[in-house]
C-alpha positions in Angstrom: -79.5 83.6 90.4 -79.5 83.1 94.4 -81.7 85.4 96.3 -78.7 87.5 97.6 -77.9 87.8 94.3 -81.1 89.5 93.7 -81.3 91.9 95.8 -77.8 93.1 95.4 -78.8 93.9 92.2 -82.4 95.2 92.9 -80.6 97.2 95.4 -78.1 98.7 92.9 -80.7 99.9 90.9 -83.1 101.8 92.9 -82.4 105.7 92.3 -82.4 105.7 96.1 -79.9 103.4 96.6 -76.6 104.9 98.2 -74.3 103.1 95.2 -76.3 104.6 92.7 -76.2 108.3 95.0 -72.4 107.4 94.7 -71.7 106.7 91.6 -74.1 110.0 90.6 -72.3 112.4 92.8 -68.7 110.8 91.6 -69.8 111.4 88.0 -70.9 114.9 89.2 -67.9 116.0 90.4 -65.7 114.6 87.4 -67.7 115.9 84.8 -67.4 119.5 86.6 -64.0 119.3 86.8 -63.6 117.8 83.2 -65.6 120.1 82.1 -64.1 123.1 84.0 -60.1 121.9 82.9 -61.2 121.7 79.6 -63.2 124.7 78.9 -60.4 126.7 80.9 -57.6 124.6 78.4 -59.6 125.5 75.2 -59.7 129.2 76.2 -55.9 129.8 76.7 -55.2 127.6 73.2 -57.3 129.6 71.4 -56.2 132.6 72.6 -52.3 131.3 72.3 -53.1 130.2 68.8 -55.1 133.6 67.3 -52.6 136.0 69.3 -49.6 133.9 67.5 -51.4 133.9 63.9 -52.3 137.4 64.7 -48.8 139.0 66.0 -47.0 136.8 63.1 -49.9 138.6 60.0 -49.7 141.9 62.0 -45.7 142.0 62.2 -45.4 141.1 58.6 -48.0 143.3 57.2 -46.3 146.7 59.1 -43.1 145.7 57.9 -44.5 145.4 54.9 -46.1 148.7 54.8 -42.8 150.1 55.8 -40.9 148.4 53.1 -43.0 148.5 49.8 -45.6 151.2 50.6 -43.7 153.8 52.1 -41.6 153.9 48.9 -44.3 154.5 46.3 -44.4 158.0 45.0 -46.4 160.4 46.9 -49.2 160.3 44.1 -49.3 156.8 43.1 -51.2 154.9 39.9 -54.0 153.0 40.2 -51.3 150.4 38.7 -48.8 151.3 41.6 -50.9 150.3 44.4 -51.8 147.3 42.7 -48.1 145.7 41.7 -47.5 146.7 45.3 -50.2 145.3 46.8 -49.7 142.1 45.1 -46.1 141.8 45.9 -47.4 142.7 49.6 -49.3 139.7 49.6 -47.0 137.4 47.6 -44.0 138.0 49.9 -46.0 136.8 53.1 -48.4 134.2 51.9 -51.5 133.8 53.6 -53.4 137.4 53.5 -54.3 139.6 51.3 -54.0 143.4 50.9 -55.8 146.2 50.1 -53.9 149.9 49.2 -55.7 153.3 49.3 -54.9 156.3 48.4 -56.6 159.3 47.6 -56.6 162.0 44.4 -57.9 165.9 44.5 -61.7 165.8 45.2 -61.2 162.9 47.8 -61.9 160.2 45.4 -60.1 157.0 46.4 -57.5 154.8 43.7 -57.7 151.3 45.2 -55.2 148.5 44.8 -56.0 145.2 45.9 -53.8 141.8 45.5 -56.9 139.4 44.8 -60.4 141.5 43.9 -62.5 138.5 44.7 -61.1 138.1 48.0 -61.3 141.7 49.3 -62.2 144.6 48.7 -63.4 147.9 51.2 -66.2 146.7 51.4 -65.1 144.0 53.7 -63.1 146.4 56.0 -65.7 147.4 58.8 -66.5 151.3 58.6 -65.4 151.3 62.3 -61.7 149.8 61.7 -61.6 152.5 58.4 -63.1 155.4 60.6 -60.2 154.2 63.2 -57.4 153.9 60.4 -57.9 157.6 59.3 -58.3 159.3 62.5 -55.2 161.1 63.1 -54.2 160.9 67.1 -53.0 163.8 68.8 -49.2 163.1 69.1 -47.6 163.7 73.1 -45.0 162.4 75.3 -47.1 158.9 75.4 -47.6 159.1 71.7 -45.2 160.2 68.8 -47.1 158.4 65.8 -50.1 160.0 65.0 -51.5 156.6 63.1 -51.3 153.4 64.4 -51.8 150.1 63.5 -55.7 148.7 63.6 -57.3 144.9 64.1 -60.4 143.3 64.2 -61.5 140.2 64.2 -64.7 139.8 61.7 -66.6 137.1 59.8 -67.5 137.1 55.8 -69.8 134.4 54.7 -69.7 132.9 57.9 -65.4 132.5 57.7 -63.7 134.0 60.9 -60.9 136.5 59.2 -58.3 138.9 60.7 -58.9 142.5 59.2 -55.9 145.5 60.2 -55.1 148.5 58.7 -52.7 151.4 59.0 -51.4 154.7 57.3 -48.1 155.8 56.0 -47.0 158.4 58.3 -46.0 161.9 56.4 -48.2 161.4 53.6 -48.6 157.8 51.5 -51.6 155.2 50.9 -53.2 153.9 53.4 -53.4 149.8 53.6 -55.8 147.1 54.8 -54.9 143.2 55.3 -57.5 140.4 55.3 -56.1 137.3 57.0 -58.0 134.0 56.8 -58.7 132.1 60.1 -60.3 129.3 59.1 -57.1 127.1 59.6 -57.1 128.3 63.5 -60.6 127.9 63.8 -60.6 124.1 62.5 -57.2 123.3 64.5 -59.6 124.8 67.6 -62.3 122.7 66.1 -60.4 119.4 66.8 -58.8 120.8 69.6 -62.5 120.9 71.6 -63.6 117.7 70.0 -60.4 115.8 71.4 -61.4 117.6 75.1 -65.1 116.5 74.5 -63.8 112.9 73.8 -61.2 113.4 77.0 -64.1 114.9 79.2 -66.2 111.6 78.2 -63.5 109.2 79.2 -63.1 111.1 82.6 -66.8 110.6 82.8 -66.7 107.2 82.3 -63.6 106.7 84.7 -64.9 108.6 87.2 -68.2 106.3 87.1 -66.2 103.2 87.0 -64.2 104.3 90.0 -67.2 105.6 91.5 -68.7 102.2 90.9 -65.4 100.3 92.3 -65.1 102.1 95.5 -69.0 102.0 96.0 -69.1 98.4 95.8 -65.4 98.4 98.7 -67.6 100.4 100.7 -70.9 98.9 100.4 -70.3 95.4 100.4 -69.4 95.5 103.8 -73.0 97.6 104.7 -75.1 94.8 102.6 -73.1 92.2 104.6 -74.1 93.9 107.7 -77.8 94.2 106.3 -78.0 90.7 105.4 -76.9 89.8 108.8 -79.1 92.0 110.7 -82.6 91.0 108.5 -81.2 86.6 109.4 -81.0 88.3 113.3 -84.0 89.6 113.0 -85.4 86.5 111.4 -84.7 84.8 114.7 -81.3 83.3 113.5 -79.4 84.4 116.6 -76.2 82.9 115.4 -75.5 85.5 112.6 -72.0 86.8 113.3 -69.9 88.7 110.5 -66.4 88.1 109.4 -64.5 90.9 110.7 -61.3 92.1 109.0 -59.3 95.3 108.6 -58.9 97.7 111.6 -61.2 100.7 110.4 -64.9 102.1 110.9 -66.8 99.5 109.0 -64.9 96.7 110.7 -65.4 98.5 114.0 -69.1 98.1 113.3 -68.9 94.9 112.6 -67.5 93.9 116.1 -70.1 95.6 117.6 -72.8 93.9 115.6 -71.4 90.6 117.1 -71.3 91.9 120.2 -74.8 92.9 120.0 -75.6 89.6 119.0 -74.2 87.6 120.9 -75.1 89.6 123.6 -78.9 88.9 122.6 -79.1 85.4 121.7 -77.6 84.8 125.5 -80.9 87.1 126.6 -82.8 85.4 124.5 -81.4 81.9 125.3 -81.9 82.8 128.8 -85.6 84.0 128.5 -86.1 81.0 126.3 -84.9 79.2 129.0 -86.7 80.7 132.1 -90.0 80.6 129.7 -89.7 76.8 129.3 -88.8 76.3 132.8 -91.9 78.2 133.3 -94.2 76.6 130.9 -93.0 72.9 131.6 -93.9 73.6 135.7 -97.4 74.6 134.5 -97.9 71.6 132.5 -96.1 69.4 135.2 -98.2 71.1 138.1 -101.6 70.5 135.8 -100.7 67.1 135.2 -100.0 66.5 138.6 -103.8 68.2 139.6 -105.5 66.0 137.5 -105.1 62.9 139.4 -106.5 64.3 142.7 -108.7 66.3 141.0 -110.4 63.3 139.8 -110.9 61.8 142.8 -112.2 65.2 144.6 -114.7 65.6 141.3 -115.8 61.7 141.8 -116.0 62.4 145.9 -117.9 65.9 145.2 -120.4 64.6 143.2 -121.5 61.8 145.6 -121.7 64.7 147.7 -123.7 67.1 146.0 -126.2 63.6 145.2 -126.5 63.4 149.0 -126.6 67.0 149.7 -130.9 67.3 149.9 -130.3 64.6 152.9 -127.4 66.1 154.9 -128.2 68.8 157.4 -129.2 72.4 156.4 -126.3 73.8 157.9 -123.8 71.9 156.2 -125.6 71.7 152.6 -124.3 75.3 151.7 -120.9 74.5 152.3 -121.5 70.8 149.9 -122.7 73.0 147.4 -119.5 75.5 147.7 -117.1 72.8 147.8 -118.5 71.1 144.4 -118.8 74.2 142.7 -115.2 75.4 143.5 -114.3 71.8 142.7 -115.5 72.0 139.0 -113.8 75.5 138.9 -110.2 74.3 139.9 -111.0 70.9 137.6 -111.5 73.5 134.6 -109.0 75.8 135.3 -106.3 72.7 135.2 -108.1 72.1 131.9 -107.5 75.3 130.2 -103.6 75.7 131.7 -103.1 72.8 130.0 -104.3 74.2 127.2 -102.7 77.2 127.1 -99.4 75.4 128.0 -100.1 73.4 124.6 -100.6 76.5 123.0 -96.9 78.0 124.2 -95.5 74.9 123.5 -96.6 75.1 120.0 -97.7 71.4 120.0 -101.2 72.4 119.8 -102.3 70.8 116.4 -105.5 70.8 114.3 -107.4 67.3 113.5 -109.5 68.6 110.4 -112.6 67.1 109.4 -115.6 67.9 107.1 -118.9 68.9 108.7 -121.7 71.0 108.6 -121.9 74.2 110.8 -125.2 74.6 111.2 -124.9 70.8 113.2 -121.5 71.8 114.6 -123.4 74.7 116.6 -126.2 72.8 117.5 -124.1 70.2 118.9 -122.5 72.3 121.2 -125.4 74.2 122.3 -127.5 70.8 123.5 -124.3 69.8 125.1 -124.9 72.6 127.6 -128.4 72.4 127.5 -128.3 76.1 126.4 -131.1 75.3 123.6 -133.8 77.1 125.5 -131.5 80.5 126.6 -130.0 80.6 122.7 -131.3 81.7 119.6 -129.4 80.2 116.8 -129.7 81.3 112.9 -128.0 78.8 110.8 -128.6 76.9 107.5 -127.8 73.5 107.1 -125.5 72.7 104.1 -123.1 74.7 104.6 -119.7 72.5 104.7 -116.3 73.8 106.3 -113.3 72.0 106.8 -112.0 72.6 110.4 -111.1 71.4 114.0 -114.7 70.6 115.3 -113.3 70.4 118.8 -111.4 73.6 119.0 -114.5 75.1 116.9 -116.6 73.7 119.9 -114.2 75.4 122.6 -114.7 78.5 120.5 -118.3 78.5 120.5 -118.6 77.2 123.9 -116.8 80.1 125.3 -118.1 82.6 123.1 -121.7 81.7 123.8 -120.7 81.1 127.8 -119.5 84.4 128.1 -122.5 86.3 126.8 -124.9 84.0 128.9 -122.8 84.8 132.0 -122.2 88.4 131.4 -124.3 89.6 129.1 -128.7 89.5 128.9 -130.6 86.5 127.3 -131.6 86.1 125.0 -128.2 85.3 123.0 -128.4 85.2 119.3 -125.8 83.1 116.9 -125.9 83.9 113.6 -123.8 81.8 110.8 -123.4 83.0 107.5 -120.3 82.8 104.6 -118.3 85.4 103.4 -116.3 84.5 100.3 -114.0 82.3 101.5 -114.8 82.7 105.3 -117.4 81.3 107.9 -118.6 84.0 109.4 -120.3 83.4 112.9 -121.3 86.1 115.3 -123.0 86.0 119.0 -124.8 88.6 120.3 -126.3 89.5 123.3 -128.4 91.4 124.9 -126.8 92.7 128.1 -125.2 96.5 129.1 -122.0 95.6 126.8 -118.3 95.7 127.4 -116.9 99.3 128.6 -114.9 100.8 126.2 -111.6 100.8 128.3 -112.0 97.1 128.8 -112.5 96.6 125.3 -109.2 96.6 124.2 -108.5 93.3 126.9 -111.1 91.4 126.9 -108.8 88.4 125.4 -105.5 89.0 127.6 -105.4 86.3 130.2 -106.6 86.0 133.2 -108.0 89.7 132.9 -110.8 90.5 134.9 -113.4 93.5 133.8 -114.0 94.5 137.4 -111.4 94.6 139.5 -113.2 94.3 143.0 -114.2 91.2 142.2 -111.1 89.2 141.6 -113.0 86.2 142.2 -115.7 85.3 139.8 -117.1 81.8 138.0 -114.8 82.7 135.4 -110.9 81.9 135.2 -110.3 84.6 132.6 -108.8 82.2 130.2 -112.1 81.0 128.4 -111.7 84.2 125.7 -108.0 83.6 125.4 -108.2 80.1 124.5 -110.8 80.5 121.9 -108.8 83.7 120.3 -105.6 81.1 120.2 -108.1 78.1 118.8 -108.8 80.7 115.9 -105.6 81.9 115.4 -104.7 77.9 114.8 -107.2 78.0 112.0 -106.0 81.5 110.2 -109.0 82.7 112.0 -110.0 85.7 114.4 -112.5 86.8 116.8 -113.6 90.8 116.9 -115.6 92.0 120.3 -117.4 95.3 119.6 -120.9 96.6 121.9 -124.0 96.9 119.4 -124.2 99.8 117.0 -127.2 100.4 119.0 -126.0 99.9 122.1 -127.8 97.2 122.9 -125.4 94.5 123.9 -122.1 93.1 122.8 -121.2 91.3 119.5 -118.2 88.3 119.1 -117.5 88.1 115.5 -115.7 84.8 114.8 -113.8 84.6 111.3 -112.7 80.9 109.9 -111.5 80.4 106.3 -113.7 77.9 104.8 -111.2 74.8 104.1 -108.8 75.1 107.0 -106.2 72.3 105.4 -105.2 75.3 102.9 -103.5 77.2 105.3 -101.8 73.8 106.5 -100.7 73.8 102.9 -99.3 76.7 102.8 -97.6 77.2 105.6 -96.0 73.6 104.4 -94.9 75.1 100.6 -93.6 78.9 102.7 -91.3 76.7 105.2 -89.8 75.0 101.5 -89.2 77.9 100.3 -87.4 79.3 103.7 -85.5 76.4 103.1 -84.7 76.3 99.7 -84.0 80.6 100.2 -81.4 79.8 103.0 -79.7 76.7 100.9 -79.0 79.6 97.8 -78.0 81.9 100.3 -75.3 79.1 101.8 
């Protein structure tokens, strides 16, 4: 799988990715409505399907009344109200029905089509109490009994139970219709909305999913493109195509970019013109330089026989000589440095010697306390580690208090070497520059020994190595402290650096 490939999909999963927000709110929104339509759907069928099982039983059973109960006799057998409740119930199939009637003393003659079905003990007291109530007949109502229903369960079946009286004297009749038919049509009338409410899910999420990726493969294209811009691959441009917002941004990311590979093709210019005049201008120095040095040293040999008055100004001349000789030095090693051509020649040696070495070179032996062990082996530059120390150690002589104390230790992986001095430390508003170039902590005196590159160059000679140098005063307050910070075997960060730019490679090959 390429590395675009992966995170697309990385991208797709994270709950806080926009397709996934999409897709989410698209489901949303269809299972509402789904859900909505069909609840709304299953309400009016049910209520179309028990009103049209309920007016059909309800029709049948008054006509019913009208036709086989009105004409009993007006004191009907026990055996009366039973043939006619039975023939009731066997002309309509489907319900069954229950006949009351009453003898002196109130005591009720019941006649039923089917005793195990029904009996009046399954009419609710309410629906009964209803029944019998005679209404109080007016211009709104000439009938002083109607017609009763209610819907009721027994043993857990849903059944229709009505009821009604023979008007000017007669029995009184119940129905029980079953609606356990309507109740499993219902039944499979949800379950085929549950299944259709699932498929909308799934075809809203599948839509969902098809506009997301329309609309957000053109945003990951633009992504991609702007992480290779920010990369520093200033040719990114995007295929533009269609005429709406997306493709509008589009054009102006190209616009944008080409727009800033021209800036930054014009300060890449301007900075190389710039950098290749400093080298050219120090390489051109050196030559006269040389000569001056060679002319000011005779000079300065010869100065304890020249006259007084003109010694001083000997003495000037070679000292501002040596300046300018090691200020051409350091440009050109800045200039290195910008250029990137600055390269590390590692070798194996031993600190402790390393320091040593550099401290005897500048007969600073006497002015320097130095606290190292022997043995301990780094692999490193031991010229840049020498323009390090030099500088570090140069600075605190200069501007700080002798004595100055180097201390070399490990740490892990690290070299550890620190210089301390003990002089009125760095201000804590200068601090914070004390490696810019050519900065100077005191500004009325522009002009001092120092170039105000020394600290520069040895923060860029640690930076080749993975390294880093930390300036801090004394904790108490006695002095400054430079902390320099090596890894141990310098040739592993050559290493990787090697194996990351593979892998850039090899990441913008899948990508191609």
């Amino acid at each position: 799988m390429t590395a675009a490939a992966k995170r697309s999909l990385l991208a797709g999963l994270r709950w806080t990715s926009l397709r996934l927000r999409l897709v989410v709110v698209f489901a949303l929104v269809a299972l509402t409505a789904a859900v909505s339509a069909s609840g709304i759907a299953y309400w009016l069928n049910r209520e179309a399907v028990l009103t049209r099982t309920q007016d059909a039983a309800l029709g049948d059973f008054r006509q019913e009344m009208q036709n086989r109960a009105a004409s009993l006799p007006l004191h009907p057998t026990k055996d009366d109200l039973q043939n006619a409740a039975v023939q009731m119930a066997s002309s309509s199939p489907g319900y069954s029905v229950l006949l009351v009637d009453k003898r002196d003393g109130d005591k009720p003659i019941v006649g039923n089509s089917n005793l195990d079905t029904f009996t009046l003990d399954n009419v609710p007291l309410s629906l009964q109490q209803q029944v019998n109530r005679k209404q109080p007949t007016e211009a709104g109502n000439t009938y002083p009994y109607h017609l009763f229903w209610q819907r009721t369960s027994i043993r857990g079946t849903p059944y229709l139970v009505a009821g009604t009286r023979i008007i000017g004297g007669g029995p009184t009749g119940y129905m029980l219709k079953s609606l356990d038919q309507e109740r499993q049509d219902l039944n499979s009338l949800a379950w085929s909305l549950g299944i259709a409410t699932g498929l909308a899910l799934v075809g809203s999420a599948l839509l969902a999913q098809a506009a997301a990726t329309t609309v957000l493969r053109p945003v990951q294209r633009l992504g991609d493109a702007a992480r290779k811009l920010g990369e520093g691959k200033l040719d990114t441009r995007l295929v533009v195509s269609g005429t709406d917002e997306l493709a509008d941004l589009s054009r102006t990311f190209n616009r944008a970019a080409i727009s800033l590979e021209k800036k930054v093709a014009d300060m890449s210019a301007r900075e190389e013109s710039s950098r290749r005049f400093v080298a050219d201008m120090s390489h051109e120095l050196r030559t006269p330089l040389t000569a001056i040095t060679a002319v000011a040293e005779v000079l300065e040999d010869e100065a304890d026989s020249l006259d007084p008055m003109i010694a001083p100004a000997v003495h000037l001349v070679v000292s501002e000589t040596r300046r300018l000789n090691d200020l051409v030095e350091n440009l050109m090693e800045v200039t290195r440095f910008d250029a990137g051509t600055a390269r590390l020649v590692l070798d194996t040696v031993d600190v402790a010697d390393q320091v040593t070495a550099c401290i005897d070179a500048r007969a600073w032996l006497d002015a320097v306390d130095l606290d190292a062990e022997r043995g301990m082996m780094v692999r490193l530059d031991p010229r840049r580690l020498d323009v390090i120390l030099a500088n570090l150690i140069g600075n605190a002589l200069k501007h700080g208090g002798s004595p100055v104390r180097v201390a070399v230790r490990t740490d892990g992986d690290e070299l550890v070497i620190e210089v301390r001095d003990h002089g009125p430390g760095i201000p804590e508003d200068v601090l914070p520059h004390v490696f810019d170039r050519f900065y100077k902590a005191s500004a009325s005196r522009p002009r001092s020994e120092g170039s105000g590159l020394g600290l520069s160059i040895a923060m860029e000679n640690a930076h080749i190595h993975g390294g880093d140098i930390t300036a801090a005063n004394s904790p108490d307050g006695d002095g400054a402290v430079f902390v320099l910070r090596l890894p141990r075997d310098a040739e592993e960060l050559t290493r990787t650096a090697r194996d990351q730019g593979a892998e850039a490679l090899d990441e913008e090959g899948d990508a191609t």
